[in-house]
matplotlib code that plots the C-alpha trace (Angstrom):
import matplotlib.pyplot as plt

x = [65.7, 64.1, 63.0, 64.5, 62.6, 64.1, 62.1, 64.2, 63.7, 65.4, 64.4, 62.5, 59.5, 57.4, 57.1, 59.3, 57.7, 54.4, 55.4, 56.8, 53.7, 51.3, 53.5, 53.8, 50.2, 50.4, 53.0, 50.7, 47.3, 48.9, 50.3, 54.2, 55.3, 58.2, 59.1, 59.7, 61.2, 60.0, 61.5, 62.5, 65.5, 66.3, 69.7, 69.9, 70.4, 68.4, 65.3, 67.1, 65.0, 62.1, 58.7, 56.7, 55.5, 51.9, 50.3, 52.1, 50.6, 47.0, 46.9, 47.9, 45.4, 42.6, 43.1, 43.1, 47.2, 49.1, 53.0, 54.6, 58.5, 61.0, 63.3, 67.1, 69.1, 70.8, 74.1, 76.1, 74.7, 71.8, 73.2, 72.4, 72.3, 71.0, 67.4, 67.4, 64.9, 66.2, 63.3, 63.6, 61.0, 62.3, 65.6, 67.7, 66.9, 68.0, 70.8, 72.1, 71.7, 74.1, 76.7, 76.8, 76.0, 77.1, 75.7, 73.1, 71.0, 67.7, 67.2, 63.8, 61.6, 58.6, 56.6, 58.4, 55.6, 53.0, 49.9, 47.5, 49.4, 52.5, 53.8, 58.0, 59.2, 56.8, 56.6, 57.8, 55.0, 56.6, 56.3, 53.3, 50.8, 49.7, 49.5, 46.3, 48.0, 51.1, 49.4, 47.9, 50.6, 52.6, 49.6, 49.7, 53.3, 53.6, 50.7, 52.9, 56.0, 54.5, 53.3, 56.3, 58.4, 55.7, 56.8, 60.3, 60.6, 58.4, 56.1, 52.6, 50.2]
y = [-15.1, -18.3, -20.8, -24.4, -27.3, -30.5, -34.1, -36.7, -40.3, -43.9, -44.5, -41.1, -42.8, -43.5, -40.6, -37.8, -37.5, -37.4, -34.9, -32.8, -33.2, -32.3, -29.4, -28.1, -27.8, -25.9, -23.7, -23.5, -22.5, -20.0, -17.9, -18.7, -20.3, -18.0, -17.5, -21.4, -24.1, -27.6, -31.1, -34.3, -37.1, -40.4, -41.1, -44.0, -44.8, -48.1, -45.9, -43.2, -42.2, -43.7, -42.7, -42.6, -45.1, -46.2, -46.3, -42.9, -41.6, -43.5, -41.5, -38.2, -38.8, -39.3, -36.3, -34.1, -33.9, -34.1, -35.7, -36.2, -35.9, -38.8, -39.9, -38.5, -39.2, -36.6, -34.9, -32.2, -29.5, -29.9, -28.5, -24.6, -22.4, -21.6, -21.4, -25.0, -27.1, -30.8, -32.7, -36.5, -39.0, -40.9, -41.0, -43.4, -41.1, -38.0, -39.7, -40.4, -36.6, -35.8, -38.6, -37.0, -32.9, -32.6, -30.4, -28.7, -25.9, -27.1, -31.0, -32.3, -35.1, -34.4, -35.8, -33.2, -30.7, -33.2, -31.5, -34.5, -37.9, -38.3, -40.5, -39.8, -42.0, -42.2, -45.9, -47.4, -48.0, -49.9, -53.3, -52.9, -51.0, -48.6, -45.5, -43.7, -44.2, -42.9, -40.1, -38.9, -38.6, -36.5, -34.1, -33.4, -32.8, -30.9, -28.9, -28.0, -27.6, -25.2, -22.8, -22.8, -21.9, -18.8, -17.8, -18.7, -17.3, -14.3, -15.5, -14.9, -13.1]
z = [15.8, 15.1, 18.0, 16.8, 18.2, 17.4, 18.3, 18.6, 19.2, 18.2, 14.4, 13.5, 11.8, 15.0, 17.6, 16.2, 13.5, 15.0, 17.8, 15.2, 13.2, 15.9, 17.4, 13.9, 13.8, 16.8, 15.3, 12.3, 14.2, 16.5, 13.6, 14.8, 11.6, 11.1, 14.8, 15.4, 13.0, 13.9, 13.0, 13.9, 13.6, 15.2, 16.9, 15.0, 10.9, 11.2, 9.1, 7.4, 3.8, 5.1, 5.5, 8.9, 10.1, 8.7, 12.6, 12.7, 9.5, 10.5, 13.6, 12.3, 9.2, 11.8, 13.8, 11.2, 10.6, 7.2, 7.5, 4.6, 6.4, 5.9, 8.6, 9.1, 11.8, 14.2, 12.8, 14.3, 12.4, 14.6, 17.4, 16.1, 19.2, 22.4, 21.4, 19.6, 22.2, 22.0, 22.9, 23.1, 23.7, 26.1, 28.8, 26.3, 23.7, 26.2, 27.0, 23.8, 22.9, 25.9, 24.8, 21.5, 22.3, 26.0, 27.6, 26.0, 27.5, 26.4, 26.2, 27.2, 27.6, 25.9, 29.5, 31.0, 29.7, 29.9, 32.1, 32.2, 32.4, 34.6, 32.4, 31.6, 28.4, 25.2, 24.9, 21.4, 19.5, 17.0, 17.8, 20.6, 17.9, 20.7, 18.4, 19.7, 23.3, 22.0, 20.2, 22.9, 25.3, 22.4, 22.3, 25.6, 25.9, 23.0, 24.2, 27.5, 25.4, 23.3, 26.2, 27.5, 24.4, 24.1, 27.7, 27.9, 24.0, 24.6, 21.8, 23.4, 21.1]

ax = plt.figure().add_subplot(projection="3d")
ax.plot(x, y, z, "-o")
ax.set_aspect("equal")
plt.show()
């Protein structure tokens, strides 16, 4: 069975797409690429087709990570079984997943895994430009995230 793990945040071009870049490098360097499927969406349309966003890209480019994904926004097909991890970058984000999924056995915060900030919404970086900030809080989350999908998942190697 293959471990869905879904990032989801207002517009998908800001910090989906870079959690699901830097957790699919995780994913990637661990040897796990065919036990867990990574992506991303945006429970709005407002960016739908669109590429990341240039800070996004910027910051993935200088740490070493290739994104090339375009933003989508949520659909029902999303919700694929218990193993699908909804991960959302903030609480208005979380709680527009459960307004649209109900109750869904694994929805997240990314902060909830975060091991080194105590930090609990990803801010926007969108209009504020704080991308490195941004970037770093998603690393550590996804860091946490990650061991905990081995555990829970039974993916340790």
């Amino acid at each position: 069975m293959t471990v869905r793990v879904l990032f989801v945040c207002l517009g998908n071009i800001c910090r989906s797409p870079m959690a699901e870049a830097v957790f699919q490098k995780l994913v990637d360097d661990a040897g796990l690429t065919h036990e867990i499927c990574v992506d991303s969406a945006g429970t709005s349309a407002y960016h739908v087709g669109e590429q990341a966003h240039p800070g996004t890209r910027r910051v993935l480019a200088g740490h070493g990570i290739h994104y090339e994904g375009r933003a989508r926004q949520i659909r029902p097909e999303d919700r694929h079984n218990g193993s699908t991890y909804f991960v959302a970058m903030d609480s208005e984000n979380r709680e527009a997943l459960q307004e649209r999924f109900g109750d869904l056995p694994h929805l997240y915060r990314l902060m909830d895994f975060a091991t080194h900030s105590n930090v609990h919404d990803i801010p926007d970086p969108f209009y504020s430009d704080n991308f490195e900030h941004v970037y770093r809080l998603v690393d550590d989350g996804c860091r946490g995230l990650f061991e905990t999908i081995r555990a829970n998942e039974g993916l340790l190697r």
